[in-house]
TORGU-714365 format. One record per residue (C-alpha): chain; z, y, x. Coordinates in steps of 0.5 Angstrom, whole numbers. Layout:
N
BAFI chain    up north  east
BAFI     A     Z     Y     X
...
% end
This chain:
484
BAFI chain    up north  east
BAFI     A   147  -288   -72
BAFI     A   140  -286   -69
BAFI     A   138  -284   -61
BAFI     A   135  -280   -60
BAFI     A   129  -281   -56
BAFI     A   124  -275   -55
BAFI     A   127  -267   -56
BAFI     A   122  -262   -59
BAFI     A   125  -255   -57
BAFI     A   122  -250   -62
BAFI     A   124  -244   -58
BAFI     A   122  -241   -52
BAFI     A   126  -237   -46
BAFI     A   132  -237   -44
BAFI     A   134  -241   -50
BAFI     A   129  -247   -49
BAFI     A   131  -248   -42
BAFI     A   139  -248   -44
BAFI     A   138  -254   -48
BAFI     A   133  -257   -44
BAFI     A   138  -258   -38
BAFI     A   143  -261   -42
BAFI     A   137  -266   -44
BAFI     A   135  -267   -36
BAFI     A   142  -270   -36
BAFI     A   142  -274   -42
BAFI     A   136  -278   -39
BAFI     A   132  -275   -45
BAFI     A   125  -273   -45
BAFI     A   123  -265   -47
BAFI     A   117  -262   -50
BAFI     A   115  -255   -50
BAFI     A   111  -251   -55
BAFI     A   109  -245   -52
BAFI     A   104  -239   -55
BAFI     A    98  -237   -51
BAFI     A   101  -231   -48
BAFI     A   107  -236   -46
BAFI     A   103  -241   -43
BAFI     A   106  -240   -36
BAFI     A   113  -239   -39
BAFI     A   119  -243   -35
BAFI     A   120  -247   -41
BAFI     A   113  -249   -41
BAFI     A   114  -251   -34
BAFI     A   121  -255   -34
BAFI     A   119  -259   -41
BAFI     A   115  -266   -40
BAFI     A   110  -264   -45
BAFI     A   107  -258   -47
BAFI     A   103  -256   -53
BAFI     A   100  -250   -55
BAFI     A   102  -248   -63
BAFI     A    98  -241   -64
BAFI     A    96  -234   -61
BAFI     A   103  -229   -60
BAFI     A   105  -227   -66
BAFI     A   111  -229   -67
BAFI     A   108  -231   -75
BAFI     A   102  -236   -71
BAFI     A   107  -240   -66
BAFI     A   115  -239   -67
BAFI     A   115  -238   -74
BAFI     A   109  -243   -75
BAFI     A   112  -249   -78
BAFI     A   107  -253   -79
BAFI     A   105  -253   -72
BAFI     A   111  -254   -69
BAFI     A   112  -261   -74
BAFI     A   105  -263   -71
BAFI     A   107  -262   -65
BAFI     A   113  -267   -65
BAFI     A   107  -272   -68
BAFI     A   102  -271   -62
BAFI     A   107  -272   -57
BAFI     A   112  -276   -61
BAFI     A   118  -273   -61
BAFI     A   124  -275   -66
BAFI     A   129  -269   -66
BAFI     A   128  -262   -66
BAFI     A   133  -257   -63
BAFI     A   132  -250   -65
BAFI     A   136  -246   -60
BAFI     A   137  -239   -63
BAFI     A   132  -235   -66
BAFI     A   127  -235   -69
BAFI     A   127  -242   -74
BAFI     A   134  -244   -72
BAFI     A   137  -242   -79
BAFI     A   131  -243   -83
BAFI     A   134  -249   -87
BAFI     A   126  -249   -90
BAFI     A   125  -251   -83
BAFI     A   131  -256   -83
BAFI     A   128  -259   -89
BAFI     A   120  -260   -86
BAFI     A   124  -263   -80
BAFI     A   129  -268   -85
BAFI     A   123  -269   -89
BAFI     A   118  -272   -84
BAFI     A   123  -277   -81
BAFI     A   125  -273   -75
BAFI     A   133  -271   -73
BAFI     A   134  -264   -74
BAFI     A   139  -262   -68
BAFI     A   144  -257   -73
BAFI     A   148  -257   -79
BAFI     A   145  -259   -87
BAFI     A   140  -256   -89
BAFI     A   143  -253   -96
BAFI     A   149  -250   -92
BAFI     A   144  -246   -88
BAFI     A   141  -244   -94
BAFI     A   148  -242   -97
BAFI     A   152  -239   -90
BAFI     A   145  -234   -89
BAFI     A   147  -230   -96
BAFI     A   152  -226   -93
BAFI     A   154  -226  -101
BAFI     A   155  -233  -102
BAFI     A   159  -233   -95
BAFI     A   163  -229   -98
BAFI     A   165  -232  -104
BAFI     A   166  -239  -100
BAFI     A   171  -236   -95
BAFI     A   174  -234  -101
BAFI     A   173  -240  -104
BAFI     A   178  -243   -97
BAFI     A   182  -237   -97
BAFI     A   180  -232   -91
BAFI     A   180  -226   -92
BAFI     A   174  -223   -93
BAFI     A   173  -215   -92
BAFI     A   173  -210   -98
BAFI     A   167  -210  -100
BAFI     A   161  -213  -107
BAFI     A   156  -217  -107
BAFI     A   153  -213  -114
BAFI     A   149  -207  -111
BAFI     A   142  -206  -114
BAFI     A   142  -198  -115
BAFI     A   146  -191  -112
BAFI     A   150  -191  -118
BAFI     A   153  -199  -118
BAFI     A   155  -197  -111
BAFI     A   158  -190  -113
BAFI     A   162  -194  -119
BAFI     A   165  -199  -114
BAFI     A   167  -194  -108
BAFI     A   171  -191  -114
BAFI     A   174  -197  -117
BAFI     A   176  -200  -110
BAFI     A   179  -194  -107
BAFI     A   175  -196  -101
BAFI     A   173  -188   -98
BAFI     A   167  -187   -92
BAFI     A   164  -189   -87
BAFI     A   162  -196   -92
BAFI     A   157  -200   -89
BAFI     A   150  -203   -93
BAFI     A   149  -210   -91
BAFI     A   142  -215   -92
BAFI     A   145  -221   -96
BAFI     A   140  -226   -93
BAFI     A   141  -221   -85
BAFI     A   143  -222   -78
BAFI     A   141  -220   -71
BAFI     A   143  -213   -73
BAFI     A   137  -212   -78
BAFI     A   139  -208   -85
BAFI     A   145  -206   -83
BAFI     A   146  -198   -84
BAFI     A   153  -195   -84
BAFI     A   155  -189   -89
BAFI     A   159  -184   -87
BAFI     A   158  -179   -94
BAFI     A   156  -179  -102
BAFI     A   149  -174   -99
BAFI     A   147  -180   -95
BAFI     A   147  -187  -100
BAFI     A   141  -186  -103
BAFI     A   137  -186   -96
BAFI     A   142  -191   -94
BAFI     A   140  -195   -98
BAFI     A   133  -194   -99
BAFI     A   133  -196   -92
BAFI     A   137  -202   -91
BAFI     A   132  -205   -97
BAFI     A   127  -204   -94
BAFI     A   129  -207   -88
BAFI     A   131  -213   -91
BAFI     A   126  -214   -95
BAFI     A   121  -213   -88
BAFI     A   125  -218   -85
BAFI     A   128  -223   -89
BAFI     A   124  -223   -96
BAFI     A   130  -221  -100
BAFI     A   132  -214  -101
BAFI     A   139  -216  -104
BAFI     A   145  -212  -101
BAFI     A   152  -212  -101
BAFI     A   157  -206   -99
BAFI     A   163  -206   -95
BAFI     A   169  -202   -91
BAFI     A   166  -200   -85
BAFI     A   173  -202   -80
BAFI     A   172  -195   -75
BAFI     A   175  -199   -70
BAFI     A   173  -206   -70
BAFI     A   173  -211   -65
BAFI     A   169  -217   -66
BAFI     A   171  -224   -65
BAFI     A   167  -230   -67
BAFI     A   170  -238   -66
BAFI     A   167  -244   -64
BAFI     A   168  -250   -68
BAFI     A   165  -256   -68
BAFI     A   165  -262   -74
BAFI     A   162  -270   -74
BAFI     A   158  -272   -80
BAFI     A   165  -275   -82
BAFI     A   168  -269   -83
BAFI     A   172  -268   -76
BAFI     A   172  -261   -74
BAFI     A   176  -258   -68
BAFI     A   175  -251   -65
BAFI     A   174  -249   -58
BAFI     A   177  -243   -59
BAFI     A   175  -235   -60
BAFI     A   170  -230   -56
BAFI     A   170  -223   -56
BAFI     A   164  -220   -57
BAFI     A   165  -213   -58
BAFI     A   161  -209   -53
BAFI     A   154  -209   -58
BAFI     A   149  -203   -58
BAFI     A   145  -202   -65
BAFI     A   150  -208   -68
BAFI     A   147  -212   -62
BAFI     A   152  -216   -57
BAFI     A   152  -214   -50
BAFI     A   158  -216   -46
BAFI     A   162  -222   -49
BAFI     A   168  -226   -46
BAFI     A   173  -231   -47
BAFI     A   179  -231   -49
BAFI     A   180  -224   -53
BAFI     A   183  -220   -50
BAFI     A   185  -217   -57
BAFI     A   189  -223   -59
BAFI     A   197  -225   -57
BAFI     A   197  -233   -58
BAFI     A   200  -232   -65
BAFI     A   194  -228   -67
BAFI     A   189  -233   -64
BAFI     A   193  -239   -67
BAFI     A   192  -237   -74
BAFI     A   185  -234   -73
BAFI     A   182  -241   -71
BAFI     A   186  -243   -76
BAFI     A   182  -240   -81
BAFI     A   176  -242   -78
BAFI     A   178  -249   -78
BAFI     A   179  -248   -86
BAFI     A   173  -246   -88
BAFI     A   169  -250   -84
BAFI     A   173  -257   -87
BAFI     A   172  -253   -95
BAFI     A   165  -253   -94
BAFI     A   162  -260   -91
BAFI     A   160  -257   -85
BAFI     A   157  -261   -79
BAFI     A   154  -259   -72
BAFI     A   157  -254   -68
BAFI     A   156  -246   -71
BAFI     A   161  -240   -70
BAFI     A   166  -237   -75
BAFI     A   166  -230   -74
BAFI     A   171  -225   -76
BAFI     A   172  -217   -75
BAFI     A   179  -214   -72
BAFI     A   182  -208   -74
BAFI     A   186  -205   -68
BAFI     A   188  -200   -72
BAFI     A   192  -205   -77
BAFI     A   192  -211   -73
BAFI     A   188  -214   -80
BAFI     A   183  -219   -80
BAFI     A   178  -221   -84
BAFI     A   172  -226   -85
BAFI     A   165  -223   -82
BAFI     A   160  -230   -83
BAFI     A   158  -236   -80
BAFI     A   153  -237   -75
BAFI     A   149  -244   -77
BAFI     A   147  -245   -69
BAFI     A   148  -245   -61
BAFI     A   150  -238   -61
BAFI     A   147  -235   -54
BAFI     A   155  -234   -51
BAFI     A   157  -241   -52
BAFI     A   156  -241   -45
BAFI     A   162  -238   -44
BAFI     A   166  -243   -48
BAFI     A   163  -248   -44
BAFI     A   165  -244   -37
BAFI     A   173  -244   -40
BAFI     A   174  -250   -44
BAFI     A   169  -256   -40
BAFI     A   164  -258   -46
BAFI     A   158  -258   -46
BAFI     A   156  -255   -53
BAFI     A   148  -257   -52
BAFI     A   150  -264   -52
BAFI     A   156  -264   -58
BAFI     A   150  -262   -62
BAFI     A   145  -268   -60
BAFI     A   152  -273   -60
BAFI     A   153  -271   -68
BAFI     A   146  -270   -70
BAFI     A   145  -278   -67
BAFI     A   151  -279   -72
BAFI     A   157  -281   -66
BAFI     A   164  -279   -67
BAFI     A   167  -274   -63
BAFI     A   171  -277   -58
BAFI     A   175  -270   -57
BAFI     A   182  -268   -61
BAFI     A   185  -260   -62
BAFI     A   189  -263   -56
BAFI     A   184  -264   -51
BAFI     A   181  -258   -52
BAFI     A   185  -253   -46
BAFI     A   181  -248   -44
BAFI     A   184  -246   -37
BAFI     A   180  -239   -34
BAFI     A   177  -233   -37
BAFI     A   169  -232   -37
BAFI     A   165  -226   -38
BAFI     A   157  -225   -40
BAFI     A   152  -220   -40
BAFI     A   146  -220   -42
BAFI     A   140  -218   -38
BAFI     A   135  -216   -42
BAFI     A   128  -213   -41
BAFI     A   130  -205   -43
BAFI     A   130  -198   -41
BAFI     A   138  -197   -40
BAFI     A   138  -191   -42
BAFI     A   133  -191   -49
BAFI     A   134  -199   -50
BAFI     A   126  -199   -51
BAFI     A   123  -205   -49
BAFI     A   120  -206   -42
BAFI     A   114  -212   -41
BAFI     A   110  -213   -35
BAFI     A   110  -218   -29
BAFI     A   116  -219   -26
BAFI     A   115  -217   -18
BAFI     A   121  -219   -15
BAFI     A   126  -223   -17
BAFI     A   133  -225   -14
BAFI     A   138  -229   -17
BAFI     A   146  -228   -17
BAFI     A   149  -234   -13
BAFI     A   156  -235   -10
BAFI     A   163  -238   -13
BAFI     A   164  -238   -20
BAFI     A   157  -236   -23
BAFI     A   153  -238   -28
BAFI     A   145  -235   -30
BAFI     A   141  -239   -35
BAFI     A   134  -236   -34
BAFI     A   128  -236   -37
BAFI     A   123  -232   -32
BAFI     A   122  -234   -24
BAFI     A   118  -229   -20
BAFI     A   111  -228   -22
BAFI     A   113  -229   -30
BAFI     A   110  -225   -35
BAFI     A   115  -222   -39
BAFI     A   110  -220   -45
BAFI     A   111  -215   -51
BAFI     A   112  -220   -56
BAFI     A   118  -222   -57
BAFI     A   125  -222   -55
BAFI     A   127  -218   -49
BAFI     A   133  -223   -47
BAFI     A   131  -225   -39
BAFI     A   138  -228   -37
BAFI     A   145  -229   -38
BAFI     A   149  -228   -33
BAFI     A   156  -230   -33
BAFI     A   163  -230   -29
BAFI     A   169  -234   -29
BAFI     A   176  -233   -25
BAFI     A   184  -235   -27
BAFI     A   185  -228   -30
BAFI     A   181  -223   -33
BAFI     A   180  -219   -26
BAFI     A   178  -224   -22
BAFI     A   173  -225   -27
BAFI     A   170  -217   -27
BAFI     A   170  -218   -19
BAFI     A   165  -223   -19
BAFI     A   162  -220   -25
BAFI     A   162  -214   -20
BAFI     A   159  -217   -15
BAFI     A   153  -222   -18
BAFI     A   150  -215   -21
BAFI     A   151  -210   -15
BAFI     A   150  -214    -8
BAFI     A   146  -220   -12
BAFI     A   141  -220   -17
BAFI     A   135  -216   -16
BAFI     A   129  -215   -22
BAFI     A   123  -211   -20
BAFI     A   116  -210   -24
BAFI     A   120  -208   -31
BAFI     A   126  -205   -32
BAFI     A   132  -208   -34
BAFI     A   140  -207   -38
BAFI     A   143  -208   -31
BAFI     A   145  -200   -29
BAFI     A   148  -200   -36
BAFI     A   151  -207   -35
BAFI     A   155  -205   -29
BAFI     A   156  -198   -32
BAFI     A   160  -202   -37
BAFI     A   165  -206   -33
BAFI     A   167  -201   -28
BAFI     A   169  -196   -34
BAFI     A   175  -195   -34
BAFI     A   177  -196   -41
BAFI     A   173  -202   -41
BAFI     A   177  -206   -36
BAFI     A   183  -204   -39
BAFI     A   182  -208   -45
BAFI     A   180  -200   -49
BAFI     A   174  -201   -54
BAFI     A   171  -201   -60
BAFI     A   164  -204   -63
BAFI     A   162  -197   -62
BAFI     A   165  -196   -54
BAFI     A   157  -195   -51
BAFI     A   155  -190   -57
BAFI     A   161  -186   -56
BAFI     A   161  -187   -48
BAFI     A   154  -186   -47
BAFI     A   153  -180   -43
BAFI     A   159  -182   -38
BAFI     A   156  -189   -38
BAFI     A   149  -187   -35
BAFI     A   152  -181   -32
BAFI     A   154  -187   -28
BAFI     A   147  -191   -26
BAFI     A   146  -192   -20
BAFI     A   140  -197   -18
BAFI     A   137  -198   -12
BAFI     A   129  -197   -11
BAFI     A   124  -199    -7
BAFI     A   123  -192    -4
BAFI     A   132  -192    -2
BAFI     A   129  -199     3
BAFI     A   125  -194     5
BAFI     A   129  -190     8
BAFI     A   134  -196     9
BAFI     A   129  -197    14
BAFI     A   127  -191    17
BAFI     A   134  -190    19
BAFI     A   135  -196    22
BAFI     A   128  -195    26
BAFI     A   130  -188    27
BAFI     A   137  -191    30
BAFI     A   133  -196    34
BAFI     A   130  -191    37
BAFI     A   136  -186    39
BAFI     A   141  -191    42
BAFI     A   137  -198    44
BAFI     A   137  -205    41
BAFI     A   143  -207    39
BAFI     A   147  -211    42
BAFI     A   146  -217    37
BAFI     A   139  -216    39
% end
């Protein structure tokens, strides 16, 4: 067992930031790598020693392994957490980091490599006895996907996946015979683009599907437990959203057998660290089946946090150090409902990116919230990378009570000027009607779009104006006010 002395965050924004706090608490010293364009960033400005790993690209900073590893040597750090994105599932990194003598804060390096192929995950899921979706790994032209639509039986939509793909990339959706070729060019090419391997693999396309994902956790030895399941079926271009915890798509018996599952996987592969075991509900059937196997911190584990008590941060660092966890299922009791948005710096009608400098920035506060942030006012929010700003979560004893203060953190308390932002479509979202009753898909905000926007209403800078022209106008016809 090995303490860890000094922790490298290979990562920026928000991520950095959320393992950095869990660092602070732990008495451990951070440091911070940082592009050029990020040289101001929060992550920068908290960590204890910062050091500049490249231009913006991602390819010459994020992505630059060699200078992350040098790094950790000039500043000597001894662990490495990943965070999410970027390299936190690249298992080539995970093994320069074991392989320079450093702890890798995360699970093995060769199930990473193994989990990232969504054919080989299939197959282990199998292997452990999960359902898995009806599908074949075995696709390289139109007619090997023809032959198997008509050998499974399985009719349109079908969806093309990247074996070696996440983040939403390299997913096309089939709806008839006329569009596979084109389907299938694109999702190669996408592939290929984006993960260097074009490999694919076909699957049934579960029309109204909602997708819930389980947080499990293992020590080195082997001890896992679960802390339960999140709903994150709210998403936009395969992207998430909206998420919170429990579900409300599962009875008790449901979420029993579903974690269950998770747990079972998890132990027939020899995995450790936390990561996500996710899974696609078909409402229509009641049936589940096996999705894939998140590696890493997923960016909602703090809804887990919220409902259970559990810092997954500092899970992570005591099985990196080798520690036994010190929890049994029993313990984990989750006592109240948590929801999340994420505020990202888009235009909320079209999902273009949005960069500039934050002008103004009022954070949300009050009873049961928490916001984990990567921008202050006066950051730059550059075109580089990912538009993720703040994740804003709620929490009360039911699911109403969580919407409300959701409700009021994005209505009466958070402001962001200076660049657009998801916020009206967020607020659209929970306030629809068939969301708060539990109604969705993963294709509610493509088939309520129009009502959705038709519904924005954002405050500007000209509504203070005339705010203050009213009150001046009033001032004037009727006195000073009495509290004056």
């Amino acid at each position: 067992m090995k303490k860890i002395e000094r922790l490298l965050v290979a990562n920026r924004g928000v991520s950095a930031v959320r393992v950095m706090h869990t660092c602070r608490d732990r008495n451990i010293p951070t440091t911070a790598v940082y592009s050029t364009p990020d040289h101001l960033g929060y992550h920068v400005v908290m960590a204890d020693k910062a050091v500049n790993i490249g231009e913006a690209p991602p390819a010459e900073s994020y992505l630059n392994m060699e200078n992350i590893l040098q790094a950790a040597f000039q500043t000597g750090s001894d662990a490495i957490h990943p965070g999410w994105g970027f390299l936190a599932e690249n298992a080539d990194f995970a093994r320069m980091v074991q392989d320079a003598g450093l702890i890798w804060v995360g699970p093995p390096p060769e199930l990473i490599s193994k989990l990232g192929d969504k054919a080989q995950a299939r197959k282990m899921a199998v292997a452990a006895g999960v359902p898995i979706i009806p599908g074949t790994e075995d696709v390289n032209t139109v007619d090997d996907a023809l032959a198997w639509l008509d050998d499974s039986g399985v009719d349109y939509p079908i969806m093309i996946k990247a074996a070696s793909g996440g983040g939403g990339r390299g997913l096309v959706r089939v709806d008839r015979a006329e569009d596979l070729e084109q389907a299938l060019s694109q999702a190669r090419s996408e592939a290929e683009k984006a993960f260097g391997s074009g490999i694919l693999i076909l699957e049934k396309f579960i029309l109204n599907a909602r997708h819930i994902e389980v947080q499990i956790l293992v020590d080195q030895s082997g001890n896992a437990v679960h802390l339960y399941e999140r709903e994150c079926t709210i998403q936009r271009r395969n992207q998430k959203v909206i998420e919170e915890a429990p579900s409300p798509s599962l009875d008790e018996d449901l979420r029993h057998e579903i974690c269950g599952q998770a747990i079972a996987l998890v132990n027939s592969i020899g995995y450790h660290s936390v990561g996500t075991v996710e899974f696609i509900l078909d409402s229509d059937t009641g049936k589940y089946y096996f999705l894939e196997v998140n590696t890493r911190l997923q960016v909602e584990h703090g809804l887990t946090e919220l409902t259970t008590g559990y810092d997954l941060v500092g899970l992570m660092i005591d099985v990196a150090e080798g520690k036994s966890l010190e929890i049994t299922q029993d313990d984990v009791q989750p006592n109240r409902w948590a929801i999340e948005v994420r505020l990202n710096a888009e235009d909320p009608e079209t999902f273009g990116p949005s960069f500039g400098t934050i002008t103004r920035l009022r954070t949300p506060d009050g009873p049961n919230l928490r916001v984990a942030t990567g921008i202050y006012q006066g950051a730059s929010v550059p075109p580089y990378y990912d538009s993720l700003l703040m994740l804003i979560m709620s929490a009360g004893h039911d699911r109403e009570r969580a919407l409300k203060v959701m409700d009021r953190a994005l209505g009466r308390s958070l402001r962001v000027e200076g660049v657009k932002t998801l916020k009206p479509l967020l607020m659209s979202i929970i306030r629809h009607p068939a969301f708060r009753e539990g109604d969705f898909s993963t294709r509610f905000i493509d088939k309520n779009i129009q009502d959705l926007v038709k519904a924005f209403r954002e405050p500007t800078a000209e509504d203070e104006i005339l705010n203050v022209a009213k009150y001046i106008a009033e001032v004037s016809a009727l006195g000073p006010r009495s509290w004056v």
